[in-house]
ROSE-4610 file (N, C-alpha, C; in Angstrom, 1 decimal, always signed):
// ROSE-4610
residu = [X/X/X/X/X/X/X/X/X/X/X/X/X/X/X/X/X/X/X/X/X/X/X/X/X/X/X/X/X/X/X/X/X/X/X/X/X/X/X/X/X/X/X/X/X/X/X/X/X/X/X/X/X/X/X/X/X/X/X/X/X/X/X/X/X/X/X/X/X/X/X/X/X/X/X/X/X/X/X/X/X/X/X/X/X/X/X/X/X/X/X/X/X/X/X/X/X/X/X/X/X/X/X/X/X/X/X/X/X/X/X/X/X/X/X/X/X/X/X/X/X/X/X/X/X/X/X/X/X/X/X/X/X/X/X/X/X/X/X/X/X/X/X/X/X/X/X/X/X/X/X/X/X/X/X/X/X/X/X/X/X/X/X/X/X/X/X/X/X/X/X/X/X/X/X/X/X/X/X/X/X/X/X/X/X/X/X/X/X/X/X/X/X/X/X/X/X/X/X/X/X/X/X/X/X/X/X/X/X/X/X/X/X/X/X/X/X/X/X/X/X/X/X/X/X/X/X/X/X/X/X/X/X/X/X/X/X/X/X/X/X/X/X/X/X/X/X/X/X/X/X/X/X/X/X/X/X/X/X/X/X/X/X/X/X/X/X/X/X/X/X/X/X/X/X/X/X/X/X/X/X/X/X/X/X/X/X/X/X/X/X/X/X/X/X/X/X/X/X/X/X/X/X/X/X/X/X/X/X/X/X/X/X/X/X/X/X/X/X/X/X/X/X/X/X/X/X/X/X/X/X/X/X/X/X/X/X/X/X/X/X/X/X/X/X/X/X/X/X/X/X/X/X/X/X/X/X/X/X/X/X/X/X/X/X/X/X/X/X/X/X/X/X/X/X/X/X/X/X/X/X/X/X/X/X/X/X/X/X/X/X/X/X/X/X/X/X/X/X/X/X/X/X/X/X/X/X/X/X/X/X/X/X/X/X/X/X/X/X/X/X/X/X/X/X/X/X/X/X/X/X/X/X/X/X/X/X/X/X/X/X/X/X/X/X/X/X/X/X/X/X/X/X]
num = [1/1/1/2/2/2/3/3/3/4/4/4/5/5/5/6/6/6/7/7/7/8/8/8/9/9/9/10/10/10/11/11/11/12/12/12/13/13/13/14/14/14/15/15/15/16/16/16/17/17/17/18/18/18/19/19/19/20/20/20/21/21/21/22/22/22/23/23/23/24/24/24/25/25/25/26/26/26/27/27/27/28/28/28/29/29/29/30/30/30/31/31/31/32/32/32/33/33/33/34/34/34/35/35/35/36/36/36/37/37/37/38/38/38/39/39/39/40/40/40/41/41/41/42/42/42/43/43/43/44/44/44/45/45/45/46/46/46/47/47/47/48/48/48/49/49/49/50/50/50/51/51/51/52/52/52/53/53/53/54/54/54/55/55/55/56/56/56/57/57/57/58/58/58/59/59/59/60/60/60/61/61/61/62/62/62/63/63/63/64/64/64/65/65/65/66/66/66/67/67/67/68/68/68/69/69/69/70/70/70/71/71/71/72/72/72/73/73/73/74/74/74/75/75/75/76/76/76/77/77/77/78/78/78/79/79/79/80/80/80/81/81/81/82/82/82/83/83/83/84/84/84/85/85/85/86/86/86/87/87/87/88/88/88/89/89/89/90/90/90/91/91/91/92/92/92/93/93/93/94/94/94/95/95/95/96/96/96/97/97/97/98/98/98/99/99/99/100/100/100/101/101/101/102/102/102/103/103/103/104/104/104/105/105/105/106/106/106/107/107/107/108/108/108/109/109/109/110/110/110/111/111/111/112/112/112/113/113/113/114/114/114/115/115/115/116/116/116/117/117/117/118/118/118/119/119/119/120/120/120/121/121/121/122/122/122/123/123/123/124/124/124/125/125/125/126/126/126/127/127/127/128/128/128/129/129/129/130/130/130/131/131/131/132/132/132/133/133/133/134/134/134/135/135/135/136/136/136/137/137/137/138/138/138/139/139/139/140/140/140/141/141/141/142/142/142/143/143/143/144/144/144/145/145/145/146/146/146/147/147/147/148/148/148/149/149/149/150/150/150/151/151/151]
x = [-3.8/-5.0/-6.1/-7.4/-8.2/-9.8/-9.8/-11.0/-12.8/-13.5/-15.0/-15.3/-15.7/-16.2/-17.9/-17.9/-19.3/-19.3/-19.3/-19.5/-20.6/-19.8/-20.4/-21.0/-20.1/-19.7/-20.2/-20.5/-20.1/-18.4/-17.7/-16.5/-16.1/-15.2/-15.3/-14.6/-14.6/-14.5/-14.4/-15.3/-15.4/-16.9/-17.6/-19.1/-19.7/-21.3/-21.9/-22.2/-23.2/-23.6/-24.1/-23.1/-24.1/-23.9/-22.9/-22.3/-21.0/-21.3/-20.3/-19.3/-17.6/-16.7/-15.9/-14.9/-13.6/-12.2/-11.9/-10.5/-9.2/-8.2/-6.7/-6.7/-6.4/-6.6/-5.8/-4.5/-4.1/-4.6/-5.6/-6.6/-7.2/-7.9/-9.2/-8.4/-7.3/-6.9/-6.4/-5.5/-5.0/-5.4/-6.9/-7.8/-9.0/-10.2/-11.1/-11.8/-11.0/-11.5/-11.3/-10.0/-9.8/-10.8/-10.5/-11.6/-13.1/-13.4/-14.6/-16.0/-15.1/-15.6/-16.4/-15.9/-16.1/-15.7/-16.7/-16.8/-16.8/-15.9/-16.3/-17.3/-17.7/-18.9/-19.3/-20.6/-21.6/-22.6/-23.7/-24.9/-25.3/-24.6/-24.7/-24.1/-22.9/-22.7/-23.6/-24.0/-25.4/-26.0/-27.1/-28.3/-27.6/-26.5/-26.6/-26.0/-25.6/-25.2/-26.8/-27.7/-29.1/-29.4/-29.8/-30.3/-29.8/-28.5/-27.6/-28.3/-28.7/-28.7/-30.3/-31.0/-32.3/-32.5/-31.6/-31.1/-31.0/-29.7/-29.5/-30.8/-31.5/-32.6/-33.4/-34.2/-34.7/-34.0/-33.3/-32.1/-32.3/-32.1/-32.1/-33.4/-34.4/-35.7/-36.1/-35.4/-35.9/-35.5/-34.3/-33.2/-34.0/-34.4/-35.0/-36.1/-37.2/-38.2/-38.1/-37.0/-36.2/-35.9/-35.0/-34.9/-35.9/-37.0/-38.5/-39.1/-39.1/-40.0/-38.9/-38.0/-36.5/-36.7/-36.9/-37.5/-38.5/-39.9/-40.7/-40.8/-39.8/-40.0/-38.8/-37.9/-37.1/-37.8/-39.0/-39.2/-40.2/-40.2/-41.2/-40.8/-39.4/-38.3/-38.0/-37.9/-36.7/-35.6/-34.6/-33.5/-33.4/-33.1/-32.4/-31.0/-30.3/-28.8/-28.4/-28.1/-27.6/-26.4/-25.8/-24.6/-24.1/-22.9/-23.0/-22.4/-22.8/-23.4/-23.2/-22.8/-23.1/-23.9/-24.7/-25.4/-26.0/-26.2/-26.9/-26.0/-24.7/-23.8/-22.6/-22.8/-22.4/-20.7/-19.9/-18.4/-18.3/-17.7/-17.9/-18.6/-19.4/-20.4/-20.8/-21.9/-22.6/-22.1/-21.7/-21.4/-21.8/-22.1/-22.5/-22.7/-21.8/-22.0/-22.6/-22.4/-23.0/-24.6/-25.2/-26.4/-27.3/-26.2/-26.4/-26.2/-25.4/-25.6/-27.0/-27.2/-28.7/-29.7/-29.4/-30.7/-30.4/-29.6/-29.2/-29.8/-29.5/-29.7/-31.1/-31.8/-33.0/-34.2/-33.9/-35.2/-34.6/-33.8/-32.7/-33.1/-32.4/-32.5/-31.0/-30.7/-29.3/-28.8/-27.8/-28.0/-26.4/-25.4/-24.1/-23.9/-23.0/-22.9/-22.7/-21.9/-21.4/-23.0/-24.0/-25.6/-25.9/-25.5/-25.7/-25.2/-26.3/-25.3/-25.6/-24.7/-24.8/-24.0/-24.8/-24.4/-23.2/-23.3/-22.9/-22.5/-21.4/-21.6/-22.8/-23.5/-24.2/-23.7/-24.0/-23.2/-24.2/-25.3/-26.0/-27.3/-27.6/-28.6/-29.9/-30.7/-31.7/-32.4/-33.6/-34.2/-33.1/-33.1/-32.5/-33.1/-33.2/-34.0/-32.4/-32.0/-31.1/-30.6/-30.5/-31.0/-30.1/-30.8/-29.8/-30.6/-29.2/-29.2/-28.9/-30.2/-30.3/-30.3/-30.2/-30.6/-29.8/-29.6/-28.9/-30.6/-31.6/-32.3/-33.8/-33.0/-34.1/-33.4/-33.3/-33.2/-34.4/-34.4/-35.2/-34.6/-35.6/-34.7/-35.7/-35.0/-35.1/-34.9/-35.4/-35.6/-34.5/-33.5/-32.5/-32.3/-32.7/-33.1/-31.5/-30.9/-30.0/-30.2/-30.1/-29.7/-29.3/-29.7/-27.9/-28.2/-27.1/-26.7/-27.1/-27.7/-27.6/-26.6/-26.2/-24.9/-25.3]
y = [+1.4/+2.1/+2.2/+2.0/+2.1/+3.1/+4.0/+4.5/+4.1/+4.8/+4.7/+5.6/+5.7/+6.2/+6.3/+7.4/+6.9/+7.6/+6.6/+7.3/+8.0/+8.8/+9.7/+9.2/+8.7/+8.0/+6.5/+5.7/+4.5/+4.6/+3.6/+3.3/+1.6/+1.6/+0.1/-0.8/-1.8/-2.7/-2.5/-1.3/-0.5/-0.3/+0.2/+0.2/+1.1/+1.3/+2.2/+3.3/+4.0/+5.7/+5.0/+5.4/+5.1/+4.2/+3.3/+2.5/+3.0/+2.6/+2.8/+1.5/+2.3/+0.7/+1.6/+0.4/+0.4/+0.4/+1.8/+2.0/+2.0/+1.7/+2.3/+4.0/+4.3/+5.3/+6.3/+5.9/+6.4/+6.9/+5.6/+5.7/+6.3/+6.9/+7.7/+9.3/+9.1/+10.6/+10.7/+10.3/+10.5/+10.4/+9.8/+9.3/+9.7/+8.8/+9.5/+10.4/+10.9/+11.9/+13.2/+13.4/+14.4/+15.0/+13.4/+13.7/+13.1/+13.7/+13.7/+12.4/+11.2/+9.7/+9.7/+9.8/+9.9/+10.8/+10.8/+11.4/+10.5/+11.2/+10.9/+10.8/+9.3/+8.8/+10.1/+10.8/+11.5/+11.9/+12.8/+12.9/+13.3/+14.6/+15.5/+14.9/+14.6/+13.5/+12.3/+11.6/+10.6/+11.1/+12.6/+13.3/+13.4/+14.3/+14.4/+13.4/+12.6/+11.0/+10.7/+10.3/+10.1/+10.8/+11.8/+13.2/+12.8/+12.6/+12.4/+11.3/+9.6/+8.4/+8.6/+10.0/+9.7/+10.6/+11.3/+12.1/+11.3/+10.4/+9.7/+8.6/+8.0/+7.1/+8.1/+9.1/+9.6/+9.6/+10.2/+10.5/+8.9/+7.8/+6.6/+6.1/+6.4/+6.2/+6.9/+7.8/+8.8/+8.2/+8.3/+7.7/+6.1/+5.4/+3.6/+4.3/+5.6/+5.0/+5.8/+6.8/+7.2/+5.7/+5.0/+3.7/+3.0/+2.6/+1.8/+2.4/+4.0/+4.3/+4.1/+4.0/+3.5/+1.9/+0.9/+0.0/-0.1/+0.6/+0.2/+0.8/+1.8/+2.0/+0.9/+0.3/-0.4/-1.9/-2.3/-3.3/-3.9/-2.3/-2.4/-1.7/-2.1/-1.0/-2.3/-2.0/-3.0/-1.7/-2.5/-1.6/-2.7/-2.0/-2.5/-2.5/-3.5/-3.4/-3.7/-3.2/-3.7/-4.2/-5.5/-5.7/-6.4/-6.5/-7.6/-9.4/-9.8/-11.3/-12.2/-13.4/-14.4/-15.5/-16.1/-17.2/-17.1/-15.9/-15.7/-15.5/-15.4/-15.9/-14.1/-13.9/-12.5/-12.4/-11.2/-11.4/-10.2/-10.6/-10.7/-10.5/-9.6/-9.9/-8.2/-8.4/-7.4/-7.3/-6.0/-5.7/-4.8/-4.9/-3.9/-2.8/-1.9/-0.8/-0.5/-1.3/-1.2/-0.8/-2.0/-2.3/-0.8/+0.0/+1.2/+1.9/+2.1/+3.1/+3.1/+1.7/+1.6/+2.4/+2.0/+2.6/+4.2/+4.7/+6.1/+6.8/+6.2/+6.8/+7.0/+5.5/+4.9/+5.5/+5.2/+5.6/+6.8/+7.2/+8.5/+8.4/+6.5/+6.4/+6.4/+6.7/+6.9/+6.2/+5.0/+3.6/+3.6/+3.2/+2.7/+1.6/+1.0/-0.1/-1.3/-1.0/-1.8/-2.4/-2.0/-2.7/-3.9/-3.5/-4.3/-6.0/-6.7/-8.2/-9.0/-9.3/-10.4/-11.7/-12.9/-13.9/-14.9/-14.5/-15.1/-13.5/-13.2/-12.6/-12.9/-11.9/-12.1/-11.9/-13.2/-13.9/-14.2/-13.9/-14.6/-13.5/-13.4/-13.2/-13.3/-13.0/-13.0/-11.7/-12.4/-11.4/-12.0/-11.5/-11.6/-10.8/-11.1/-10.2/-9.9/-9.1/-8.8/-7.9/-8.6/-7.8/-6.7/-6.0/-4.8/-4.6/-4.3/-4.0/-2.6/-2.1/-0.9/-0.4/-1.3/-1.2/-2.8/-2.4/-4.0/-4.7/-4.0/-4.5/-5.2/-4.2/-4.1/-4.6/-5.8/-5.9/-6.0/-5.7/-5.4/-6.2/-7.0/-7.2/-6.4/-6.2/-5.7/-6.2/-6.3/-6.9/-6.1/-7.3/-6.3/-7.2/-6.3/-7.0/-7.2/-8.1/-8.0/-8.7/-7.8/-7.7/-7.6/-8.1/-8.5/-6.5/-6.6/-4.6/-5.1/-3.8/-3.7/-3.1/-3.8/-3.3/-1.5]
z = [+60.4/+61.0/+59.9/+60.3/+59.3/+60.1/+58.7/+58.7/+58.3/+59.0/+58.8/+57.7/+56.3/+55.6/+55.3/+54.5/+54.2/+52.1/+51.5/+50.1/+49.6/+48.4/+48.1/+46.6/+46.1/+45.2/+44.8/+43.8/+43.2/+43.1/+44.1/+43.7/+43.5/+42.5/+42.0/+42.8/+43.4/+44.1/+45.9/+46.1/+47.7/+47.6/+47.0/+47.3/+46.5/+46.7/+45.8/+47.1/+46.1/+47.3/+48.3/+49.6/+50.9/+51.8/+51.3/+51.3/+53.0/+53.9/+55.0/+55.1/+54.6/+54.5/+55.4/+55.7/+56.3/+55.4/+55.6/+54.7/+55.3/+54.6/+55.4/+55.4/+56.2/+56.4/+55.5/+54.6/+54.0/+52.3/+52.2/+50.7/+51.0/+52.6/+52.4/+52.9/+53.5/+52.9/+52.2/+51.1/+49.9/+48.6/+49.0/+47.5/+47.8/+48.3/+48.9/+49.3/+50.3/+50.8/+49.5/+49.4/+48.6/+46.8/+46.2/+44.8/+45.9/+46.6/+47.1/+47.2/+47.7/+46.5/+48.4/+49.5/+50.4/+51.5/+52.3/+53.8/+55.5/+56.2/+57.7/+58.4/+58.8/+58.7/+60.1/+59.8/+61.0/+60.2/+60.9/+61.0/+59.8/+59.5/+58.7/+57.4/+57.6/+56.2/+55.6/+56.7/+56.3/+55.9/+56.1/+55.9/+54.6/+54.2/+52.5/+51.7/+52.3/+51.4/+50.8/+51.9/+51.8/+50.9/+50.9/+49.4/+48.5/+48.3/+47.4/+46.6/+47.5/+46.5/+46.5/+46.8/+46.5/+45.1/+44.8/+43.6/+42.6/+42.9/+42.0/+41.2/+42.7/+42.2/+41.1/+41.2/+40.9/+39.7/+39.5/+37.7/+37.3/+37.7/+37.2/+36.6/+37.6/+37.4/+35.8/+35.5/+34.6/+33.4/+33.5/+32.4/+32.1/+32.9/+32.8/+31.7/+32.3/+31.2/+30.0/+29.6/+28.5/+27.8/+28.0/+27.6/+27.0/+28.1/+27.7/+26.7/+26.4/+25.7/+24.0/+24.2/+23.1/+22.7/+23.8/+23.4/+22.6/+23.2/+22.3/+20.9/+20.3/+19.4/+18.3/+19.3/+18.7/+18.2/+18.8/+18.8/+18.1/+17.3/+16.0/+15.0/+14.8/+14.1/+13.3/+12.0/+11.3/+10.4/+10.3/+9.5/+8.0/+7.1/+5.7/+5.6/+5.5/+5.3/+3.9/+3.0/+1.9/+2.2/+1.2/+1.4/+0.2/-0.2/-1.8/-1.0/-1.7/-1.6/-3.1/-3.1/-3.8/-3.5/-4.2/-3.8/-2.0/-1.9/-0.7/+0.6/+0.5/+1.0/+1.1/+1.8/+1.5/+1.8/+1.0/+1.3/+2.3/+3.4/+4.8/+5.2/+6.9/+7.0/+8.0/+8.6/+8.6/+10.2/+11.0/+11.9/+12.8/+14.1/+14.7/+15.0/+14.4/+13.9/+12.9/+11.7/+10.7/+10.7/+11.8/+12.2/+12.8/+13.7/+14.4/+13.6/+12.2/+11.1/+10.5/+9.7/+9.7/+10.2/+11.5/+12.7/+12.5/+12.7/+12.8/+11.0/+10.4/+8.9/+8.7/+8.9/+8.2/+9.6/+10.7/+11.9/+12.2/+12.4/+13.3/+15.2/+14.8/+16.2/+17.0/+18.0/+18.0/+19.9/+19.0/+20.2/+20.2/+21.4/+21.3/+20.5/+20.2/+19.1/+20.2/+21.5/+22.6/+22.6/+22.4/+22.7/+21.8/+21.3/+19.6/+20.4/+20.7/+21.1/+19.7/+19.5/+17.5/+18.3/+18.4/+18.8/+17.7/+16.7/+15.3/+14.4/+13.7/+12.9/+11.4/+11.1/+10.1/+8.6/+8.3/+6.9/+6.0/+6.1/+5.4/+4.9/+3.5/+2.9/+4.0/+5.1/+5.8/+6.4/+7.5/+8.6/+9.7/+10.1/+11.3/+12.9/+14.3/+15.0/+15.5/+16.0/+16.7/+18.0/+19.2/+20.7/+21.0/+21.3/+21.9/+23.2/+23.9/+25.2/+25.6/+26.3/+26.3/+28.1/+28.7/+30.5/+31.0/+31.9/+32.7/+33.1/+32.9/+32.9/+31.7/+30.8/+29.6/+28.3/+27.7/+26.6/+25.2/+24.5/+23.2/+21.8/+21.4/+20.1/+18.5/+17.7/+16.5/+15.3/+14.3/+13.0/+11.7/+11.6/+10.2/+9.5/+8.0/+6.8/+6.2/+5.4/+5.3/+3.2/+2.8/+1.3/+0.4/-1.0/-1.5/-2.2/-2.4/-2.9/-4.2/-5.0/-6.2/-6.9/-7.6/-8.8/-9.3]
């Protein structure tokens, strides 16, 4: 037997807010229903599902141009990495985190490291621009200087 839901919730591989699926009836009383991911589809439950994902838009909308305004100061940001090096050639190499310590020390900008996308690890005496991903829709790249350390 299966039930009419309506989420309350983003749930992962069932739907996002608002979303009306068809459940076994036993997931949506024994899971669902109870941690609150969903409700029995009617009037009253659509009216505040609705409120609900216009809540959320709103909180997203907000958070997107928190982001943009993070871009644009990322994208005229460079960092300095010291690192020691021979013949330009540095012993190992410079890492994502590392990159986000940088940023955090040098601008006191403060980014997950999961953002940091490094196509190649950086091995090399250079500029390098390096993208970070800050939005499923917004990526930004940023300039890091990578130098040999001084003794």
């Amino acid at each position: 037997m299966e039930m009419k839901l309506v989420l309350s919730r983003n749930v992962e591989n069932l739907g996002k807010v608002g979303d009306v699926v068809m459940v076994k009836a036993g997931y949506a009383r024994n899971y669902l229903i109870p941690q609150q991911l969903a409700f029995p589809v009617n009037k009253e439950n659509l009216r505040r599902i609705e409120a609900e994902k216009e809540r959320i838009r709103q909180e997203e909308m907000r958070q997107f141009h928190q982001v943009k305004e993070l871009a644009e100061v990322l994208a005229t940001t460079s960092v300095t990495i010291e690192a020691k090096a021979e013949e330009g050639h540095l012993f190992g190499s410079v890492s994502a985190s590392m990159i986000v310590d940088a940023l955090r020390e040098q601008k006191r900008i403060e980014i997950n490291p999961k953002a940091v996308r490094l196509e190649n690890p950086l091995k090399d005496i250079g500029v390098y621009d390096v993208t970070i991903h800050l939005h499923p829709e917004l990526e930004v790249a940023t300039k890091v200087w990578i130098v040999e350390a001084r003794d």
